[in-house]
C-alpha positions as CSV (number, residue, x, y, z in Angstrom):
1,X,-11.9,-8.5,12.1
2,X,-11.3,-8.6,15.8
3,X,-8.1,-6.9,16.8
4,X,-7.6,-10.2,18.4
5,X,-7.4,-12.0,15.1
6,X,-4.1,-10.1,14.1
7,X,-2.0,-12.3,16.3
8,X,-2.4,-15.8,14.9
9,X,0.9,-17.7,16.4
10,X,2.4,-17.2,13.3
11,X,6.3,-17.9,14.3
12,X,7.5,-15.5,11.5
13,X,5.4,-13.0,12.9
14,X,6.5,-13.7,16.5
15,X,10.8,-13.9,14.8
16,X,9.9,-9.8,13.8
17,X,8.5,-8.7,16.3
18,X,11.6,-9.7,18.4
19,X,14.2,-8.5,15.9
20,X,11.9,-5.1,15.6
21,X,12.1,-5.2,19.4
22,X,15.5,-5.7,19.9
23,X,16.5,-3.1,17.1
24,X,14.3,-0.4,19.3
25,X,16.4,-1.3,22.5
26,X,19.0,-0.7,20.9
27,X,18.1,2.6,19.4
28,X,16.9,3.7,22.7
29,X,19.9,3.1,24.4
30,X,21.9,5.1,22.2
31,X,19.4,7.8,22.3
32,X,19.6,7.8,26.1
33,X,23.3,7.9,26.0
34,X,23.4,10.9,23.9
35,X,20.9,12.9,25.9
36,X,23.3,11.8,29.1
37,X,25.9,13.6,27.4
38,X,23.5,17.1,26.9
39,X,22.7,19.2,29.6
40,X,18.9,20.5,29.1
41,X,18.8,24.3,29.1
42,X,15.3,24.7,30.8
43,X,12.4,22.6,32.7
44,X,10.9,23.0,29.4
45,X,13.5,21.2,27.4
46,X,13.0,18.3,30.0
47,X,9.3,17.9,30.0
48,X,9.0,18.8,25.9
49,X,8.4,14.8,25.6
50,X,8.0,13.7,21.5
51,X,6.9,10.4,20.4
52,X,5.4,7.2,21.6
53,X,7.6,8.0,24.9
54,X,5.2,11.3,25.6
55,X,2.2,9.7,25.8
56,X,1.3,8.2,22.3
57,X,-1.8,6.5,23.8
58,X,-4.3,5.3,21.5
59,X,-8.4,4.9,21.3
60,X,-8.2,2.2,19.4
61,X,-7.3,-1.2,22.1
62,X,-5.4,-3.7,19.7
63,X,-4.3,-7.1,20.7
64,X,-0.6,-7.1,22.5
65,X,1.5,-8.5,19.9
66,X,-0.3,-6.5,17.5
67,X,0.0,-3.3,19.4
68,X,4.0,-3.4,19.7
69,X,4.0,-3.7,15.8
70,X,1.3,-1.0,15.0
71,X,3.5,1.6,17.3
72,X,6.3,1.0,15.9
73,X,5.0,1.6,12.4
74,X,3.1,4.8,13.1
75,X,5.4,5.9,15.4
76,X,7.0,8.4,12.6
77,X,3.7,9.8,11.4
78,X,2.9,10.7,15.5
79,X,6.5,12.0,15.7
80,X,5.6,14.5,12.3
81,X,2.8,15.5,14.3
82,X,0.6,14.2,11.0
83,X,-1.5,12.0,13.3
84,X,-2.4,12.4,17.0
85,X,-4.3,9.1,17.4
86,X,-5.3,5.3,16.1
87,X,-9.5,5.4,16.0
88,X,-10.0,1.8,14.7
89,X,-8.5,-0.5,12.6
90,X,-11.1,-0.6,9.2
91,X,-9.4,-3.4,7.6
92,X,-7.6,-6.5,8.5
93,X,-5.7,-9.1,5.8
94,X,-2.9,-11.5,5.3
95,X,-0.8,-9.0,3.7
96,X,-2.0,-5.9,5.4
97,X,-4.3,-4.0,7.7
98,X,-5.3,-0.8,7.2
99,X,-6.4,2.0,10.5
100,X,-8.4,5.1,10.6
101,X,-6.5,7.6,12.5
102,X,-7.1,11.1,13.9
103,X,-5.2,13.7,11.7
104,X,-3.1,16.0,13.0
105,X,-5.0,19.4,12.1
106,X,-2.3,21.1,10.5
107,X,-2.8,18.7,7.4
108,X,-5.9,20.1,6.6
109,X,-8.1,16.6,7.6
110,X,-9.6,15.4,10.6
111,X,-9.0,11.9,10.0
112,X,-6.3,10.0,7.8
113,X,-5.4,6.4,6.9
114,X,-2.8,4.4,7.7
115,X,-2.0,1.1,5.7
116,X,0.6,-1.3,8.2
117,X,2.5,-3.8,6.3
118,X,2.4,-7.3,8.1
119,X,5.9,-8.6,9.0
120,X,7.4,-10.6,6.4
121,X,4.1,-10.6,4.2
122,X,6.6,-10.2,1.1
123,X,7.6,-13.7,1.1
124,X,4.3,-15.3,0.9
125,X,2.8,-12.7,-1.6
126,X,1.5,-15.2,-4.5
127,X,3.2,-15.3,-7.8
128,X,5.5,-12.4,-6.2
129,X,7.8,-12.8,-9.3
130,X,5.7,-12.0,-11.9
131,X,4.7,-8.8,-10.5
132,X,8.7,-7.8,-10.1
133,X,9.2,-8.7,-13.6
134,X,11.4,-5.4,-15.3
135,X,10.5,-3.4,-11.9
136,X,13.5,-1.8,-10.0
137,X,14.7,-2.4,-6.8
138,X,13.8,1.0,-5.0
139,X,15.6,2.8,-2.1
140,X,13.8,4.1,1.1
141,X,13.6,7.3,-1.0
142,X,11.9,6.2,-3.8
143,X,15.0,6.2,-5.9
144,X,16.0,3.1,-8.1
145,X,19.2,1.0,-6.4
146,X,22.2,1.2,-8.8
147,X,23.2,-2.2,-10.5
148,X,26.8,-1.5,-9.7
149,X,25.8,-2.0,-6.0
150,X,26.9,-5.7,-5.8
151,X,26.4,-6.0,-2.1
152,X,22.5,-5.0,-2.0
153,X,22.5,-7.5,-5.2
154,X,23.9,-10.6,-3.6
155,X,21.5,-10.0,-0.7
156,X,18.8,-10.0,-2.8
157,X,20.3,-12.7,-4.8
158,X,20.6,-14.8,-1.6
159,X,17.9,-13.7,0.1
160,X,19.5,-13.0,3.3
161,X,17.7,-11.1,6.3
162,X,19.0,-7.8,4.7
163,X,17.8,-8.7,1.0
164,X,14.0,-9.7,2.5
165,X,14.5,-5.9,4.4
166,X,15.3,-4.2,0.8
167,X,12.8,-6.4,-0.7
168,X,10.3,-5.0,1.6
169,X,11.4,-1.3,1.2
170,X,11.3,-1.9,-2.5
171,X,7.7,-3.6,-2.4
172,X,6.4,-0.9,-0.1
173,X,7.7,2.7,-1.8
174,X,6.5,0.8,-5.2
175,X,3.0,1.4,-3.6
176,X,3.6,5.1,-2.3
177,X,5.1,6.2,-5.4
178,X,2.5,4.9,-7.6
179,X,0.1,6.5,-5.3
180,X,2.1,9.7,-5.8
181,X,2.2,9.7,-9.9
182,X,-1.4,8.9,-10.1
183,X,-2.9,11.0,-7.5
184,X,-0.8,14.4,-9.3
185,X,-1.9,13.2,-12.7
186,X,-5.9,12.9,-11.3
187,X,-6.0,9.9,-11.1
188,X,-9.2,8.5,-8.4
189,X,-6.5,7.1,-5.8
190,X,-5.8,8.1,-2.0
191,X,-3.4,11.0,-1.4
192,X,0.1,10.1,-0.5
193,X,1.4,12.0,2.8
194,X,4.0,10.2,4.2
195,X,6.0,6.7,4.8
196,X,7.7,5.1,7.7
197,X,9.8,1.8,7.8
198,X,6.5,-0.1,7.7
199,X,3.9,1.8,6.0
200,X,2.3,4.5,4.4
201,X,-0.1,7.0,5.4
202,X,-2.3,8.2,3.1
203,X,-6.1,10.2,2.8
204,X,-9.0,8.4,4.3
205,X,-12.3,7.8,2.8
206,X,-15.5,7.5,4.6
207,X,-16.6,9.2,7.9
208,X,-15.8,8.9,11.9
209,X,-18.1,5.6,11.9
210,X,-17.1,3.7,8.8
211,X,-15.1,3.2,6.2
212,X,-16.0,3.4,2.2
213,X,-16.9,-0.3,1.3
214,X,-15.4,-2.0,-1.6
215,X,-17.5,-2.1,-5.2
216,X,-17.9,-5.9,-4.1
217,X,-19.9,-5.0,-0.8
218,X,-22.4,-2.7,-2.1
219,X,-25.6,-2.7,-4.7
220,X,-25.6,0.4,-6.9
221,X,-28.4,1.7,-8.5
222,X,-29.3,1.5,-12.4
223,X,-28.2,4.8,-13.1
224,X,-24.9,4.9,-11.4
225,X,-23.6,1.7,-12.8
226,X,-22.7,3.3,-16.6
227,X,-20.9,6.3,-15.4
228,X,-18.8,4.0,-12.6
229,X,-18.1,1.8,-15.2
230,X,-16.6,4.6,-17.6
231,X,-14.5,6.0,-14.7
232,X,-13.1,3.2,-13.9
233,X,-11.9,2.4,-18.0
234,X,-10.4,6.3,-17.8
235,X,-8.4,5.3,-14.7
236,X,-7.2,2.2,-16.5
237,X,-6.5,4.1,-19.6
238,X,-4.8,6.8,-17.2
239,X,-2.5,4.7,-15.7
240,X,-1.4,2.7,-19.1
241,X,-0.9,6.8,-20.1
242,X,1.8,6.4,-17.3
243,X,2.9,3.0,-18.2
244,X,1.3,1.4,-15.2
245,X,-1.0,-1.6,-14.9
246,X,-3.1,-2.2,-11.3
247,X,-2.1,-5.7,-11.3
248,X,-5.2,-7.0,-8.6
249,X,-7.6,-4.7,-10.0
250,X,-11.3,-6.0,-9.0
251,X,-14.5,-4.8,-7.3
252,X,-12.6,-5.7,-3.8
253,X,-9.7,-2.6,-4.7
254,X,-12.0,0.0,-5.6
255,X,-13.7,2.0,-2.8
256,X,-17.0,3.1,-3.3
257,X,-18.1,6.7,-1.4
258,X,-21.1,8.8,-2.3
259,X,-21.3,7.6,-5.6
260,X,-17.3,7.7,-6.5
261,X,-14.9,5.6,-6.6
262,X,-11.6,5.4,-5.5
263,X,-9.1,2.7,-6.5
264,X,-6.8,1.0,-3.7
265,X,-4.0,-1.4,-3.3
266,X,-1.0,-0.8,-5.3
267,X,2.5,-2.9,-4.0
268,X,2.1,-5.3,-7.3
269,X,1.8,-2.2,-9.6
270,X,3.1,-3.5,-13.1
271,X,5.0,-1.9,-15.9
272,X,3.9,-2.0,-19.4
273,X,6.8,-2.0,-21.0
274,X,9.3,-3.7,-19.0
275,X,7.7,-6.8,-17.7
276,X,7.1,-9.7,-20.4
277,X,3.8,-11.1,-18.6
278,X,1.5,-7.6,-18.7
279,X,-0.2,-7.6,-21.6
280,X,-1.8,-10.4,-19.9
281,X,-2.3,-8.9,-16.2
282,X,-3.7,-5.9,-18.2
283,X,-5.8,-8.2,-19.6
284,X,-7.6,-10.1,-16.5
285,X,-7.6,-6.8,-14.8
286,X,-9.8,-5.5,-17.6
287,X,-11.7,-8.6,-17.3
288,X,-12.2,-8.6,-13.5
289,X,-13.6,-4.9,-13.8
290,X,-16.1,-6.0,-16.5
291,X,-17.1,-9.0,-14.5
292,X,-18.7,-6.7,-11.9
293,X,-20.3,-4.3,-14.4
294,X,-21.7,-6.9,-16.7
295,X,-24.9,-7.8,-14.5
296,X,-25.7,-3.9,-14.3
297,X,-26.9,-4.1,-18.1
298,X,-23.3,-2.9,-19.3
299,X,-22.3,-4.7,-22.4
300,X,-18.6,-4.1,-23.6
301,X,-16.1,-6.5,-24.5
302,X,-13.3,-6.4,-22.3
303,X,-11.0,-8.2,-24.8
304,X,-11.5,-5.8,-27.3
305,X,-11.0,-2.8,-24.7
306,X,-8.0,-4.4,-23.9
307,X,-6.5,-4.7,-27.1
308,X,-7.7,-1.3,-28.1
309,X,-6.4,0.4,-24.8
310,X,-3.2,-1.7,-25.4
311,X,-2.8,-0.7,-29.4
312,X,-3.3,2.6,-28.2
313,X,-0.3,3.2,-25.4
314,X,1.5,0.3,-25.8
315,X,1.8,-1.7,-29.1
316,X,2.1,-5.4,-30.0
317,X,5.0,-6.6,-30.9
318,X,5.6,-9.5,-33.4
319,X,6.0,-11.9,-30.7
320,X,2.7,-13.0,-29.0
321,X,2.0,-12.2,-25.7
322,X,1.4,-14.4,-22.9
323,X,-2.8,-14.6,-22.8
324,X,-4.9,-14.7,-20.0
325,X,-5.6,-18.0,-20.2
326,X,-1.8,-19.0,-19.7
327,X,-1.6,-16.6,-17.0
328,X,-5.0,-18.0,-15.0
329,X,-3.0,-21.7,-15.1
């Protein structure tokens, strides 16, 4: 995707990046008229620049509406001193686009990735309610918002400016703290480091020219195709342990890397238990995975490892879930 292509005249693009601008201004001039009110103590204290104000310059050139957005993102992650530069962006979408940058060194890595929400891509996400069936509205922190706080509930109820801005939150730490739960349980995901206002910063795999293609992009060879195929059923299995279902799980979420795997994209994460359409979800996911193994000579049935996955961690209950073929209409 050409950095160009981020841009595409979209007016609710073009309405956040003026409210985002305008909330900066503001910020900045209340910054500048606290530091009016401090006297610095040395030369030092004057030149010791932080942030996107010292000199943030990037390698990678993006497009000028693009640019003020992507800043403003990664700003926190430059300020933490857990990245030092933007290399490339590896991956563009609707929803997202996703940037290899140059780790800080005291993480331990020389490069990380950064995953930049698209303004207002929360809105449009398709079939948005199903995925927020029995989920909870989730805090900046991770923590669940209290149903006794009526305010945050009427905005969301509304869906004012504030309620899309905690819908956002909620949709965004619903990734990063999946990604936390799976990665400590050993799960094949990225590592978690980190979250701004906008998006999350997490490990990057591939090297300093590319990035790990997607199952979808690349031919595997006979003997690799089994032992894929069973690591991908243990992370299924590992995140119904946990009561979590992907939700979007195909060949295009799972990174491939010198023969592993590493599964991707996580905002629609369902639960098992709470939301009335998953047995179902759990059901196409399972489907979608076996879709790309089948050709490879794999035979399973991926309704009967669904069922027996979901018997297993889960349970039917008398009433019938919603099947896949109600969910595909």
């Amino acid at each position: 995707m050409n950095s160009d292509d981020f841009y595409t005249g979209d007016s609710e693009y073009d309405d956040d990046y003026h409210i985002q601008k305008n909330r900066h201004k503001a910020q900045q001039k209340r910054n500048t008229k606290r530091a009016k009110q401090q006297t610095p103590q040395s030369i030092e204290e004057v030149a010791d620049v932080s942030g996107l104000e010292g000199g943030f310059t990037t390698t990678y050139q993006p497009a000028r509406f693009e640019g003020q957005w992507l800043r403003e993102s990664l700003r926190a992650f430059y300020d933490q001193h857990l990245i030092s530069d933007i290399l490339a962006q590896i991956k563009g979408g609707k929803e997202a686009s996703v940037y290899r940058c140059a780790a800080n060194p005291a993480t331990g890595f020389s490069l990380l990735a950064a995953k930049v929400y698209r303004p207002k891509m929360f809105r449009n996400l398709r079939n948005d309610a199903m995925y927020q069936q029995g989920r909870e509205v989730l805090t900046p922190d991770g923590r669940p918002v209290k149903k006794t706080d009526h305010r945050l509930m009427r905005a969301l109820g509304k869906r004012t400016s504030f309620g899309d801005q905690v819908k956002h939150t909620s949709w965004l730490m619903h990734e990063y703290t999946t990604l936390e739960r799976l990665y400590q349980a050993g799960a094949a995901v990225p590592q978690p480091f980190a979250t701004s206002e906008n998006a999350i910063l997490m490990s990057y795999h591939g090297d300093e020219f590319a990035a790990a293609p997607t199952l979808q992009e690349v031919r595997l060879d006979p003997d690799e195709a089994e032992p894929l195929f069973h690591e991908t059923l243990r992370n299924i299995e590992l995140m119904l342990q946990h009561q979590m279902i992907h939700g979007d799980l195909s060949a295009y979420n799972i990174l491939y890397w010198e023969g592993q795997l590493t599964l991707i994209d996580f905002p629609q994460v369902v639960n098992s238990h709470t939301n009335r359409d998953a047995y179902a979800i759990f059901q196409r996911d399972v489907k979608r995975v076996h879709q790309y193994f089948a050709p490879y000579g794999i035979e399973s049935d991926p309704v009967v490892l669904a069922d027996d996955l979901w018997e297993r961690y889960v349970g039917f209950e008398e009433e019938a879930p919603l099947e896949l073929a109600e969910l595909d209409e």
